[in-house]
C-alpha positions in Angstrom: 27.9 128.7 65.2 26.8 127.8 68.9 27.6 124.1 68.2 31.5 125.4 66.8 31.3 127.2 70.3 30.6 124.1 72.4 33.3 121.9 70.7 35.8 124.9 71.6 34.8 125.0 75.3 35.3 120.7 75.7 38.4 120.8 73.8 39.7 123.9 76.0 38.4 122.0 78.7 40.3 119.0 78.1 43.7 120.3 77.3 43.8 122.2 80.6 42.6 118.8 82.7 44.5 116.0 80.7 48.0 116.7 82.4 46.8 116.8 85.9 45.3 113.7 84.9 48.4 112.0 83.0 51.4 113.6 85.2 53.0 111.2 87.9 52.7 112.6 91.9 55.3 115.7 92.5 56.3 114.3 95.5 59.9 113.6 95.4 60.3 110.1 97.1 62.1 109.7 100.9 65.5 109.5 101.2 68.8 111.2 99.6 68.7 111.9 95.7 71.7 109.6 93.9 74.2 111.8 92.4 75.2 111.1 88.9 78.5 109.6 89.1 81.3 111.6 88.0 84.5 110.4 86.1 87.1 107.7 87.4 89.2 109.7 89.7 92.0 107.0 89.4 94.1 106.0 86.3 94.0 102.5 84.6 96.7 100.5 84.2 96.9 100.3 80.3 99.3 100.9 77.2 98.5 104.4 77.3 98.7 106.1 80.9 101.7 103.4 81.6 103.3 102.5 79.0 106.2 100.1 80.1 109.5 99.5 78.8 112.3 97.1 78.1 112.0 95.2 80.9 108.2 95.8 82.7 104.7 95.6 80.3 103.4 98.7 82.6 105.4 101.1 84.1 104.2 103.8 86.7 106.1 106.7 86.7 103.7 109.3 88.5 101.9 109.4 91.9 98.7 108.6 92.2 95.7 106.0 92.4 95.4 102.9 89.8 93.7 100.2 89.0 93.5 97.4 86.5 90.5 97.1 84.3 92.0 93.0 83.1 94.2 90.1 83.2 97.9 90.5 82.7 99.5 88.1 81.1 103.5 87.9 81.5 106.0 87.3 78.6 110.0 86.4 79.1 112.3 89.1 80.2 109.7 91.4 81.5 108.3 92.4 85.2 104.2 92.7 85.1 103.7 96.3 86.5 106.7 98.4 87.6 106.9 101.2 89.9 108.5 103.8 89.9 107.9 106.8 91.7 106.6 107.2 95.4 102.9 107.6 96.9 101.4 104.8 94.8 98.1 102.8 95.1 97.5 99.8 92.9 93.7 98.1 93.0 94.4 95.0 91.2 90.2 95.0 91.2 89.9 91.1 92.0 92.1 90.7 88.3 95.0 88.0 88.1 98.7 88.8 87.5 99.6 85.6 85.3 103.3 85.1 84.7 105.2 83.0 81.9 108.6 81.4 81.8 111.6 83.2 82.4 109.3 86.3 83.1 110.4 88.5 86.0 108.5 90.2 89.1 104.5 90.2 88.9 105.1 93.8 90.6 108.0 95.4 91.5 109.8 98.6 91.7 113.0 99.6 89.8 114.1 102.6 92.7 115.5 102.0 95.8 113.8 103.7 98.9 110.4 104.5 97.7 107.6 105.5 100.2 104.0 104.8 100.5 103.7 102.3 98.1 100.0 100.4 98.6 98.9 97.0 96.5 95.4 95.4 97.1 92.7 93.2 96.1 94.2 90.4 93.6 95.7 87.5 92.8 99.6 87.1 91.4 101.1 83.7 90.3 103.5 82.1 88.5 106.2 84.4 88.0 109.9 83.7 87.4 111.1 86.1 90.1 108.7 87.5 93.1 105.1 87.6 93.0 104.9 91.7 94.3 108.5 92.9 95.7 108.4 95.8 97.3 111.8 94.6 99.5 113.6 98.0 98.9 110.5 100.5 99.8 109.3 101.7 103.3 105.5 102.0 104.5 104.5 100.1 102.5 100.9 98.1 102.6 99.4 94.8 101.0 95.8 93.9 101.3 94.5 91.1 100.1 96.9 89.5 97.7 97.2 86.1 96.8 100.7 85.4 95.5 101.7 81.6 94.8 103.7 79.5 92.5 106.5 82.2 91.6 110.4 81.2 90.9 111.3 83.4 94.1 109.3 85.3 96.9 105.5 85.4 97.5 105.2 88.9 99.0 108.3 90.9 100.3 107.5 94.9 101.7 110.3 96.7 103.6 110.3 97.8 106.2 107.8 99.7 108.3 105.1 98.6 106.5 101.7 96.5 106.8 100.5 93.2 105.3 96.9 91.9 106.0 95.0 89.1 105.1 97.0 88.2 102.5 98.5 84.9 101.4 101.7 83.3 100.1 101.6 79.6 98.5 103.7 77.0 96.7 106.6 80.1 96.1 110.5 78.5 95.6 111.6 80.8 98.4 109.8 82.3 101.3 105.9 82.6 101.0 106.1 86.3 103.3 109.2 87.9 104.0 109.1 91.7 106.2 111.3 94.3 106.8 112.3 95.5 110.5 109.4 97.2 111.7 106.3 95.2 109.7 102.9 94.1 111.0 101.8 91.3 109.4 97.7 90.6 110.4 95.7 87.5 109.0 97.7 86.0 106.6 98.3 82.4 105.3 101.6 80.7 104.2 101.2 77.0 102.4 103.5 74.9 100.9 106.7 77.4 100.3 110.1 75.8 99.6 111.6 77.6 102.6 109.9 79.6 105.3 106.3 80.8 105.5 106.3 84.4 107.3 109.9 86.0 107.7 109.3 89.2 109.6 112.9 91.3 110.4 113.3 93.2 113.8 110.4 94.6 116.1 107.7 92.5 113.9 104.5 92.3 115.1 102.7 88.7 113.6 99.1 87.9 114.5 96.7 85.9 113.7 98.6 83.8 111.1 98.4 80.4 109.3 101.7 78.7 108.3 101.2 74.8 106.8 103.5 72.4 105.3 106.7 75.0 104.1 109.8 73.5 103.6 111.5 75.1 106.7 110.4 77.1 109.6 106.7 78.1 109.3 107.4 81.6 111.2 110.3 83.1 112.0 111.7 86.5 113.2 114.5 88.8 114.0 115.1 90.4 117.6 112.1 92.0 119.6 109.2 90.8 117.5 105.5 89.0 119.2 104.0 86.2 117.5 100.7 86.0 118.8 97.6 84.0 118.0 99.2 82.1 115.3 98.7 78.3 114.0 102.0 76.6 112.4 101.6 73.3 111.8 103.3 70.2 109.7 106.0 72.5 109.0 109.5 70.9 107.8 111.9 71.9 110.7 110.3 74.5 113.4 107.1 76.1 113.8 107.5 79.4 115.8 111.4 80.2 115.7 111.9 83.7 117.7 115.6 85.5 118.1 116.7 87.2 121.2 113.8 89.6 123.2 111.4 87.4 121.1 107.6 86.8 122.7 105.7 84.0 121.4 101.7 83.8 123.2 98.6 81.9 122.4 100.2 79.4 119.4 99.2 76.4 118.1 103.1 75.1 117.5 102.3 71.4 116.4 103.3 68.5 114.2 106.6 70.4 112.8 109.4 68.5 112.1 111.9 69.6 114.8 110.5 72.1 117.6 107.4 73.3 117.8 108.4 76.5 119.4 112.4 77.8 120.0 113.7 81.1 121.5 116.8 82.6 121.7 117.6 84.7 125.0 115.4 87.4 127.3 112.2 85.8 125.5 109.0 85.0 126.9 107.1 81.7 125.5 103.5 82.1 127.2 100.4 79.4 127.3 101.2 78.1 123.9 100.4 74.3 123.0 102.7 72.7 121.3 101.9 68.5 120.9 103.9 66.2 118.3 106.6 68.2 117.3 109.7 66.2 115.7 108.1 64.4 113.6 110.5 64.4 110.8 114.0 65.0 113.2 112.5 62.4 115.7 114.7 65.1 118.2 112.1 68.1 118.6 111.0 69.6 121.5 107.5 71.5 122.3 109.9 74.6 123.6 113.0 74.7 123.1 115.1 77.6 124.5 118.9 77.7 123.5 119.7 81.0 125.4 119.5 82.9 128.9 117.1 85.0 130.2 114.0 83.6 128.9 110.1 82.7 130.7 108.8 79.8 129.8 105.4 79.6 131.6 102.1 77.9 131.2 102.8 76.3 128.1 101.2 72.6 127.3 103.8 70.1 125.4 102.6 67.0 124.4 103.3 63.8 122.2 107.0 64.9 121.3 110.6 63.6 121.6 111.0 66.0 124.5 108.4 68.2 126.1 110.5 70.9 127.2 114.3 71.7 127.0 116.6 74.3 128.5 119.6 74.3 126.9 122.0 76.7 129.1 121.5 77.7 132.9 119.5 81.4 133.3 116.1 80.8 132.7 112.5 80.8 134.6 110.5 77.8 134.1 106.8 77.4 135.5 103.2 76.3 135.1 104.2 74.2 132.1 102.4 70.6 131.8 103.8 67.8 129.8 102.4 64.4 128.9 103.3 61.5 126.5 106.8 62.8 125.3 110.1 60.5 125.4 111.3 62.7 128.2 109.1 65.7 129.0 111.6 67.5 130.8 115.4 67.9 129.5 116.3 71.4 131.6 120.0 72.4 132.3 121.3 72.9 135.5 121.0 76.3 137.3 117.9 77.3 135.7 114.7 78.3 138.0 112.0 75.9 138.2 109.1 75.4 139.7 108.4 72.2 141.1 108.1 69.5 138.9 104.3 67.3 139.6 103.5 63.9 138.7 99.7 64.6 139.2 97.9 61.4 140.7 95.2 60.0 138.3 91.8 60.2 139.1 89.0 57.2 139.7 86.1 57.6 137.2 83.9 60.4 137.7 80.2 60.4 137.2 78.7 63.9 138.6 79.6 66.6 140.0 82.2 65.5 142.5 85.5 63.4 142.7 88.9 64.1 141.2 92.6 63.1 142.8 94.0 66.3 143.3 97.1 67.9 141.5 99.5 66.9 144.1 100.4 70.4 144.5 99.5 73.5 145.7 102.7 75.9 144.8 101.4 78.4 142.0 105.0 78.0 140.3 104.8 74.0 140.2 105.2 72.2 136.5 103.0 69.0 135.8 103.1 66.1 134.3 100.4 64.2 133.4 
């Protein structure tokens, strides 16, 4: 009976010990706790929440936030994703919008003057119409879409709206087209039949890439600033502005006819612009057809002409042009600063040496 006893006592013994012995430290580690995720606020883009119809596979008929959980794949006859309603987000989630022959818009909307329509974060080719046409809305934004290869426009938003780092390649119209109104940020335009980056009145364009397209690789309505752009090896002009246009800080070079040209009351500021005309064997660096422009402290270089004034009315100073047929072709009754031939310079080894400008006057042009 006293041995039962013992064995009791060890096995109470033990039961009470073994989970402080077995259990893992109550400390709760540093930092927040992880919530546990809740459901998908947004909707996917499927047969289900948007069904399409006769002529769109998805169709989007309320507000709201979506996203695509695939590829889409286009067929004949039919736009990829319709809209429809206003106060629309689309996350294409990195998936591609693959069109077919004779299909019609990638994305596209079947209501005139819809609102606060946004499309991100994708890629949309080769469809028979536009890539993602949104022509017809206002505030609009596009963020990070690649459109190429489709039978009409890359991207085109109406206006007041917002495209950034986006991109527009190989299309058979215009890579980006704008409404009035638009900034367009970071963005490329490659290849397109006809011009790169169309932005409408008041545009605001920075920052932008256009290469090789067919015609102008940037272009705008009245009152719009180009600023910090490249447009190179474009078929006819690089940077083509319309009246009250400002063009600043551009690399306007190798285009076919000018590498920059402004209409009237523009102001064309420390741009370079070298061996423009290549395909016309007529282009100009700058080139302003109208009145009541500023052309200063530009640098044209390598081209038929440097610069060119075509009509009396205009400020011209602290350009510099070198190696052009004729680097200065100005009309009469324009004002000019003086026009340099600097002196050249003996070799210089240290830290002295040097010829001079040959001027003084803070208006004065040079050639070099």
């Amino acid at each position: 009976m006293m041995k039962a006893n013992v064995f009791a006592l060890v096995a109470s013994v033990a039961l009470w010990s073994a989970p402080d012995a077995l259990a893992g430290p109550i400390t709760p580690p540093p930092g927040p706790v992880a919530s546990t995720p809740g459901p998908e606020p947004r909707i996917a883009i499927n047969a289900t929440n948007t069904r399409g119809d006769s002529d769109s596979l998805f169709r989007i008929i309320a507000p709201g936030s979506y996203y695509l959980t695939d590829n889409i794949t286009g067929v004949p006859s039919k736009m990829g994703i319709e809209i429809a309603t206003h106060g629309v987000t689309i996350d294409l989630n990195g998936f591609d919008l693959l069109g077919a022959f004779g299909s019609l818009d990638g994305i596209g909307t079947s209501i005139d003057s819809l609102r606060n329509i946004t499309v991100v974060n994708g890629s949309i080719r080769n469809w028979g119409g536009d890539g993602l046409r949104l022509s017809t809305t206002y505030e609009c934004r596009v963020e990070g879409v690649l459109s190429s290869g489709n039978g009409r426009y890359g991207i085109v938003i109406g206006a007041g709206g917002v495209i950034a780092r986006s991109a527009g390649h190989s299309n058979a119209n215009h890579g980006i087209v704008t409404g009035d109104g638009c900034t367009i940020t970071d963005c490329a335009a490659y290849s397109n039949t006809l011009n790169g980056i169309s932005g409408g009145t008041g545009c605001t364009i920075t920052g932008c890439s256009t290469y090789k397209n067919g015609y102008n690789g940037i272009t705008t309505g009245s009152d719009c600033l180009v600023t910090g752009c490249t447009s190179t090896f474009n078929g006819l002009r690089g940077i083509l502005v319309s009246i009250r246009g400002v063009v600043t800080g551009c690399n306007a070079s190798s285009n076919g006819a000018d590498g920059i040209q402004c209409s009237s009351g523009g102001y064309i500021h420390a741009n370079n612009c070298a061996g423009n005309g290549k395909v016309s064997s007529d282009g100009a660096g700058v080139r302003a057809t109208g009145a009541d422009n500023r052309i200063e402290g530009n640098n044209c270089t390598g081209a038929d002409r440097g610069i060119t004034i075509d009509v009396a009315g205009n400020l011209i100073t602290g350009n510099t042009c070198s190696g052009n047929t004729s680097n200065w072709e100005i009309a009469a009754n324009n004002k000019v600063g003086p026009i340099v031939a600097s002196p050249n310079s003996v070799a210089i080894s240290g830290d002295t040496g040097g010829a001079g400008l040959g001027s003084t006057n803070p208006w004065a042009n040079f050639t070099y």
